[in-house]
C-alpha positions in Angstrom: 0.0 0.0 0.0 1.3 3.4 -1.3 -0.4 7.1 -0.7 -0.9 8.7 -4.0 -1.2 12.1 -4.6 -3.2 14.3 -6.8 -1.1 17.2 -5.6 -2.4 20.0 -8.1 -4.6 22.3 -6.2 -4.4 19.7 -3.2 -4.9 21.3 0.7 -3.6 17.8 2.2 -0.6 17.1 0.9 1.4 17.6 4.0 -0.8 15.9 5.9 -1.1 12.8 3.6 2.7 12.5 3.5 3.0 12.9 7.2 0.6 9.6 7.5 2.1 8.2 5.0 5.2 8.1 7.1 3.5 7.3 10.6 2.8 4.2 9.4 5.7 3.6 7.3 4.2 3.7 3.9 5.5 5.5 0.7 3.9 8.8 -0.6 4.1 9.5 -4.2 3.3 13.1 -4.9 2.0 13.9 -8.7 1.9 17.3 -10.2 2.6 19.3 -13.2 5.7 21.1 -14.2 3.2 24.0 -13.4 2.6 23.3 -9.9 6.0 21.9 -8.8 5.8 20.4 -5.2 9.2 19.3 -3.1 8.4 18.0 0.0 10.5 15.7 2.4 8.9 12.1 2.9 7.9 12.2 -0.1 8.6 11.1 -3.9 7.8 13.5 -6.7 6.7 12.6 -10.3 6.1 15.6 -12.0 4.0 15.9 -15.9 4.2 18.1 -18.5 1.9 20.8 -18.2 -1.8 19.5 -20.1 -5.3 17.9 -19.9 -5.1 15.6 -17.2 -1.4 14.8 -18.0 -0.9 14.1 -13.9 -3.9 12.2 -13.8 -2.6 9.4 -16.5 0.2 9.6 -15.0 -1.0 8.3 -11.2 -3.5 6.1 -13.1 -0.6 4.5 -15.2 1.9 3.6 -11.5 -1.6 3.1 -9.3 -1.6 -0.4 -8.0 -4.6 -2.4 -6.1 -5.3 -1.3 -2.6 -2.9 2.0 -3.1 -4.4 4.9 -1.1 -5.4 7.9 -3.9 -6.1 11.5 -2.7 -7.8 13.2 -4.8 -10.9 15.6 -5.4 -11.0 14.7 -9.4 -14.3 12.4 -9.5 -12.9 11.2 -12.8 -9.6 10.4 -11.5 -11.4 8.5 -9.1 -13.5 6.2 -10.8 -10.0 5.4 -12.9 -8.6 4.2 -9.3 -11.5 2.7 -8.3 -11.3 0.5 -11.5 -7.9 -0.3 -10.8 -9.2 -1.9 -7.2 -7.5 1.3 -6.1 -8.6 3.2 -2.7 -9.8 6.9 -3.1 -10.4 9.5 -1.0 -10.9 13.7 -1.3 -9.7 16.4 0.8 -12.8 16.3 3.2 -12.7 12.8 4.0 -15.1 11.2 1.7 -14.0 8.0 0.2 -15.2 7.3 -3.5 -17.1 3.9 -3.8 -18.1 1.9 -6.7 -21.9 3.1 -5.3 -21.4 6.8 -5.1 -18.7 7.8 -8.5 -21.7 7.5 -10.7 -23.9 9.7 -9.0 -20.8 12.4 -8.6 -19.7 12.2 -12.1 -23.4 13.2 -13.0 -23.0 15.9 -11.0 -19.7 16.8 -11.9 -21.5 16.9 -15.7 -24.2 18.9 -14.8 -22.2 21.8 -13.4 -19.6 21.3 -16.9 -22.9 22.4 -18.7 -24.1 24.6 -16.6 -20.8 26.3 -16.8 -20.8 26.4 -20.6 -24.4 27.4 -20.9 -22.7 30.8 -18.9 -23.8 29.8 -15.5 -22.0 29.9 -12.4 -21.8 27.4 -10.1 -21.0 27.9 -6.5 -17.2 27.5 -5.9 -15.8 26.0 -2.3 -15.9 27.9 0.8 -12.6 28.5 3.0 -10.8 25.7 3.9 -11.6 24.0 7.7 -9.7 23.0 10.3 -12.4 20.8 11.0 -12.0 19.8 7.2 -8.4 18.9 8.1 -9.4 16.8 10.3 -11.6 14.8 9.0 -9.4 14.1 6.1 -6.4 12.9 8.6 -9.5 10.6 10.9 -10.6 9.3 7.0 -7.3 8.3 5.8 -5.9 6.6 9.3 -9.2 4.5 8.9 -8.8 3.2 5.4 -5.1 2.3 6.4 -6.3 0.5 9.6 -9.1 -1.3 7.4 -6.6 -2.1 4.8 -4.0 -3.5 6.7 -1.3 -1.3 5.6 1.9 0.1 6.8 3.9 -0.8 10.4 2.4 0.3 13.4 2.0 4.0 14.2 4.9 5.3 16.2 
C-alpha cells in the first residue's frame, strides 16, 4: 500500500505524507511542471503541463489497494477501477456506489458552466476539514492493513 497524490490544487498534501510516514508507507506526490511540489517524505513525479497529463500519470503507477487522494471524481473512478482506494480532501472516500452519482453531478455543473452559469465555488478551507481528512485516511489504512504500526 502506497499514498498517491493528486497534488495540483491539493490542501492535504502535507498531511497525507506525514501519514504516509507514521505508518511507514510510501507517498508519491504527482503534479505538473506547473505546480511543482518538493516535500520531504515524499517522492515526486512531475508531468508536463496539459489535460489531465498528472492524472494518467498516477492512473498508469496506481496499484490495487494503493491509497489515492484526490478531489477529481474522474480520476477516481479510474482508481476505483484499478481496485484502487480513493479518498478527497474532506474525507469522503469514493465507492463503486457513489462515483456514478458524482460524475453526473460533476456533468451537470460542466454544462451549466458552458451554458454561462456559475456554479457555486468552495468555501474557505476548515480546520475541522483537516481533520476529517487525517481521521478518513488513518481508517482506510487501519481497514486495509497497511503500513507498520504507528509510532
Amino acid at each position: 500500500m502506497r499514498i498517491l497524490i493528486d497534488a495540483d490544487g491539493c490542501p492535504v498534501v502535507d498531511i497525507a505524507i506525514r501519514t504516509a510516514q507514521k505508518h511507514g508507507l510510501e507517498a508519491v506526490i504527482f503534479c505538473d511542471f506547473a505546480h511543482v511540489y518538493d516535500r520531504a517524505g515524499a517522492r515526486t513525479v512531475t508531468t508536463s503541463v496539459g489535460a489531465d497529463s498528472v492524472d494518467f500519470a498516477l492512473v498508469n503507477q496506481v496499484k490495487q489497494g494503493d491509497i489515492v487522494v484526490t478531489q477529481d471524481y474522474g480520476l477516481a473512478a479510474m482508481c476505483l477501477a484499478r481496485r484502487a482506494i480513493a479518498v478527497n480532501q474532506n474525507g469522503q472516500v469514493y465507492t463503486d456506489e457513489n462515483i456514478s452519482g458524482l460524475l453526473h453531478v460533476r456533468h451537470i455543473s460542466q454544462k451549466a458552466r458552458r451554458a454561462g452559469g456559475r456554479v457555486k465555488g468552495s468555501p474557505k478551507r476548515t480546520a475541522e476539514q483537516n481533520a476529517a481528512f487525517e481521521r478518513a485516511i488513518e481508517a482506510l489504512i487501519a481497514e486495509h492493513g497497511g503500513g507498520a504500526k504507528p509510532q
